[in-house]
C-alpha positions in Angstrom: 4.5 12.4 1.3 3.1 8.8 0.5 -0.2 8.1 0.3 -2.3 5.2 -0.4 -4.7 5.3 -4.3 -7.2 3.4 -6.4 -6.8 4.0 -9.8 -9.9 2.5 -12.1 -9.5 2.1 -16.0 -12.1 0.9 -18.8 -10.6 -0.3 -21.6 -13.0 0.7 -24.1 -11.1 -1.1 -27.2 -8.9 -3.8 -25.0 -7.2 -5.6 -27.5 -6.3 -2.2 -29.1 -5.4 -0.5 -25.4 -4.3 -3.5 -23.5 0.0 -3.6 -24.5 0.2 0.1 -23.8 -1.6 0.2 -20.7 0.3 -3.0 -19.3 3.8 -1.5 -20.5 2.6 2.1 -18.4 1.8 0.4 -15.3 5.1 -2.1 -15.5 7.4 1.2 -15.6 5.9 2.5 -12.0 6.2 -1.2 -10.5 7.9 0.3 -7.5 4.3 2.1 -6.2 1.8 -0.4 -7.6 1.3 -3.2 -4.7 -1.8 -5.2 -6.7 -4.0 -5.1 -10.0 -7.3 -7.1 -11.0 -8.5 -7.1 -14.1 -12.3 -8.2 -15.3 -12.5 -8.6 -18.6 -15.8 -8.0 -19.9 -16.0 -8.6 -24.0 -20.2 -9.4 -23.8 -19.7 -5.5 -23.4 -16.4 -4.7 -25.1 -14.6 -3.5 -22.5 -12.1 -4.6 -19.5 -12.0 -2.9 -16.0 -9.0 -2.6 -14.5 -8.7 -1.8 -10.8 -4.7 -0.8 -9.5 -3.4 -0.5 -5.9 -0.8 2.1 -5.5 1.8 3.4 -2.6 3.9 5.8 -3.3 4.2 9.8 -3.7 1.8 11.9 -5.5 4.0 12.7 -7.6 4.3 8.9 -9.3 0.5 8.3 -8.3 -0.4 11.7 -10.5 1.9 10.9 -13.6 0.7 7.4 -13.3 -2.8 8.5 -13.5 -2.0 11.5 -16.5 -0.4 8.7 -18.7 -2.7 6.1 -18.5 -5.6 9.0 -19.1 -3.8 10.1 -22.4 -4.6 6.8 -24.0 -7.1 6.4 -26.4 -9.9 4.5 -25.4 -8.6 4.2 -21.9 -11.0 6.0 -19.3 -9.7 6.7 -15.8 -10.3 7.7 -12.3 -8.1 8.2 -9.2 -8.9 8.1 -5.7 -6.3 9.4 -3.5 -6.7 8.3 0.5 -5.7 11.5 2.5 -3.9 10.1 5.0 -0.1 10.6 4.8 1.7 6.9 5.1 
């Protein structure tokens, strides 16, 4: 079942966090449909914003990778209608 999610990341150390993050979200380019990132460095820190589609499956793994990061801080909002 597909559904539609917002993931949101701060980059507390971006320089540090940014080539693993950006490699992560490369490898599940078949579910992310858009990014936007705002970087921030008058507070240390970028905000990332990614659009997924896909199954919960890829959205969750997604989400648990990018959360194992140090200095990465992330949140996922799943929509709960089926697509």
């Amino acid at each position: 079942m597909k559904r539609i999610a917002v993931i949101s990341a701060i980059l507390h150390d971006p320089e540090r966090a940014q080539g693993e993050f950006n490699s992560l979200v490369t490898s599940f380019k078949g579910i992310v449909k858009g990014r936007m990132g705002l970087p921030m460095p008058e507070y240390g820190v970028s905000v990332i914003t990614i659009a997924l589609a896909g199954e919960l499956d890829e959205i969750n793994s997604l989400t648990g990778k990018l959360g194992l990061l140090k200095d990465v801080q992330v949140k996922t909002s799943i929509s709960k209608k089926e697509i």
